[in-house]
N, C-alpha and C positions, 0 to 999 in steps of 0.2 A: 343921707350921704352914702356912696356907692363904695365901695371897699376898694382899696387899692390894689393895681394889678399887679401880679405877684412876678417879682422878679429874680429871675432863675440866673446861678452864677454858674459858671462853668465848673465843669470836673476835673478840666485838662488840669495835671499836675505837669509843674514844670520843672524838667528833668534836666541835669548839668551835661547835655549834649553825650547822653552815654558815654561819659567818660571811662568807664570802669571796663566796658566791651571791649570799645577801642584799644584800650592798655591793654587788657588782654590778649585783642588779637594781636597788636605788636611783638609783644611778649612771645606768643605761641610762633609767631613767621619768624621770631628774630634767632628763637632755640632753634628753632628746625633747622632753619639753613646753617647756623655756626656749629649746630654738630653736625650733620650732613656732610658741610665740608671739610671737618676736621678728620669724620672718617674715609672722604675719598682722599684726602690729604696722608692720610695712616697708609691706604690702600696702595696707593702711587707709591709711597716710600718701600712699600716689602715687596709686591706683587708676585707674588707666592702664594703658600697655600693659608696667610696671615690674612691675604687680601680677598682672598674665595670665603674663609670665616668671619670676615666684616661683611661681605654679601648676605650671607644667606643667614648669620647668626648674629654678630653684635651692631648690624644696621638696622634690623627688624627691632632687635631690644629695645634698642635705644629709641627707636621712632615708636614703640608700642608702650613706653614709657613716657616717653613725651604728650601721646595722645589719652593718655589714661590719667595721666595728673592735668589735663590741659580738661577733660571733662569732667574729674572731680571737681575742679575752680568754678564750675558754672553754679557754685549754690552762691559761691561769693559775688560771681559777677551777675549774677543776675538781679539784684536788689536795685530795683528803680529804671531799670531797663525797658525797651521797647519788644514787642514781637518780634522784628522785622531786624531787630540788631539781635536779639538774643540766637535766630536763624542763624545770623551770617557764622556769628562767634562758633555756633554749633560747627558749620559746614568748615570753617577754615581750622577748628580745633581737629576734626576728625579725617577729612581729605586732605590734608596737607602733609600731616605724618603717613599716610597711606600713601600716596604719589611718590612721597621721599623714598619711601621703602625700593620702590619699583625702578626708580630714575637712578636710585645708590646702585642696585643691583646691575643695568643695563651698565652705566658708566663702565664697572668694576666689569663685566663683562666684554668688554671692547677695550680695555686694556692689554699690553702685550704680559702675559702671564706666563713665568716661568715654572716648572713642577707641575701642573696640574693638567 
């Protein structure tokens, strides 16, 4: 009698649709912009030399805080994840607080600013 062919099961584990990434990156998009705009919202309100230090100093904090707890989270969110999401979560954790930086400054820059 001939031995039976040997039947191989697959590896693929199956994942709950990276759920954890995704929330993450919600998460990461939805801090940015509500503080982003609270600080050009700050910004608009003084437009002074209050609004040239949310430029160049409590916009960068805030946005280099955001991106420095948003890349310590990847030990959490990365469990049971994909490559190709673990990427994205990377790039929109760390360009997104970075552009903010740039886009808060430009705004705040093209404002009519008094004192400065």
């Amino acid at each position: 009698m001939l031995p039976s062919p040997i039947e191989y099961q697959s590896l693929v584990v199956d994942r709950p649709l990276n759920r954890r990434i995704k929330i993450g990156m919600v998460i990461v998009t939805v801090a940015v912009l509500t503080i982003n705009a609270s600080l050009i919202v700050m910004a608009n309100a003084d437009r002074s030399w209050g609004a040239f230090a949310i430029a160049i100093m409590f916009g960068p904090i805030a946005n280099g805080i955001i991106l420095l707890t948003s890349l310590v989270c990847v030990l959490v969110v990365k469990k049971g994840a994909t490559a190709g999401w673990m990427t994205a979560y990377a790039l929109i954790s760390s360009l997104l607080p970075l552009a903010a930086i740039i886009v808060d400054f430009r705004i705040i820059a093209r404002m009519p600013l008094q004192g400065c």
